[in-house]
N, C-alpha and C positions, 0 to 999 in steps of 0.2 A: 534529158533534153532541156536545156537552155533557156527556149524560147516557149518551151512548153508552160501554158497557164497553170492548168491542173498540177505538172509536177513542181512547180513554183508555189505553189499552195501548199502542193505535201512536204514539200521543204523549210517550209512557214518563210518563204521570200517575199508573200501577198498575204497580208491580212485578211483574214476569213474568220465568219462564227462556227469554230470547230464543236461538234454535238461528241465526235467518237474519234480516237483515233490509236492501233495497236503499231506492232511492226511493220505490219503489210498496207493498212487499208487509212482513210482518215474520212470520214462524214461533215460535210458542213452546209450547211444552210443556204439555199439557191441568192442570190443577189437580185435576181428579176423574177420574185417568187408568181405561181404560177396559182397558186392554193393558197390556205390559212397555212397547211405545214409544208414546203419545200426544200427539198434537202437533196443533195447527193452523196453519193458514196463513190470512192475511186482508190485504184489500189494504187500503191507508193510505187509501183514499176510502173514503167512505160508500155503501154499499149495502146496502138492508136485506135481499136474497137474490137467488139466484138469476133470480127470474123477472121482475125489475127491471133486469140487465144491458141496457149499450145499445149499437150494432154497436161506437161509441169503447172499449168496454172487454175486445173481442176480443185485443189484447196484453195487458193487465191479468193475465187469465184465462189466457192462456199463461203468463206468468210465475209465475202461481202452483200452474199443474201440474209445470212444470218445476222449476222449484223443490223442489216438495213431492217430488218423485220422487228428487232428488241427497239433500235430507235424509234421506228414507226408507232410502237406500242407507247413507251414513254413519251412520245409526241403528242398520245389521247390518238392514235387511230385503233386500236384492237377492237373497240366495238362495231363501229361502220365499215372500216378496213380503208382501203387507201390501195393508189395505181404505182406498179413500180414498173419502168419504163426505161430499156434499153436503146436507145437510138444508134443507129448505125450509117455512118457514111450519108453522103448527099439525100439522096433521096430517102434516108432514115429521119433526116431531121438534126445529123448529128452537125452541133456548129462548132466542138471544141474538139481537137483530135486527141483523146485520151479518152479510154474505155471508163466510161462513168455511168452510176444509175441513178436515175430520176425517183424518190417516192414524193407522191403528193397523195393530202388529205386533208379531213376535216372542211370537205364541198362535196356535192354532189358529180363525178365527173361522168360525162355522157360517150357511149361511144354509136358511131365511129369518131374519135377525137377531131376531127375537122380538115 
């Protein structure tokens, strides 16, 4: 997708602080960070969220929790831990159409998130 932000990132067409990035997945660091650590992860394929996933993207989807968890740790969250956050569509909160996950850490985050 073209006009797509996210896969203009994972194309390296928009400058990003990339932390991770294999064949599938790439990690980089929120722009309007939310925490001390802010970071997402989003796979190299096009998905516009979560509720579009298809059973083929079950590794996809490991890889990018997996992932996001060894960053997390190197980022200094393993002791405190940190919120990893799916947003979905409008009323999820999602603003970029491309399945992407949020970790943030290193603050106290409260819920219900607000």
């Amino acid at each position: 997708m073209d006009s797509c932000l996210f896969c203009r990132i994972a194309n390296h067409e928009v400058p990003s602080d990339i932390l991770y990035e294999d064949d599938s997945i790439v990690a980089f660091r929120d722009i309007s960070p939310q925490a001390p650590v802010h970071f997402l992860v989003i796979p190299k394929k096009h998905i516009n969220n979560i509720m579009e996933i298809e059973e083929s993207d079950k590794e996809l989807l490991g890889n990018i929790l997996f992932n996001a968890q060894k960053i997390a740790k190197t980022e200094g969250c393993e002791e405190k831990g940190a919120r990893f956050v799916l947003n979905c569509k409008t009323d999820g909160g999602q603003t970029v159409g491309h399945l992407h996950l949020h970790v943030l850490g290193k603050r106290m985050l409260y819920w219900p998130p607000g």
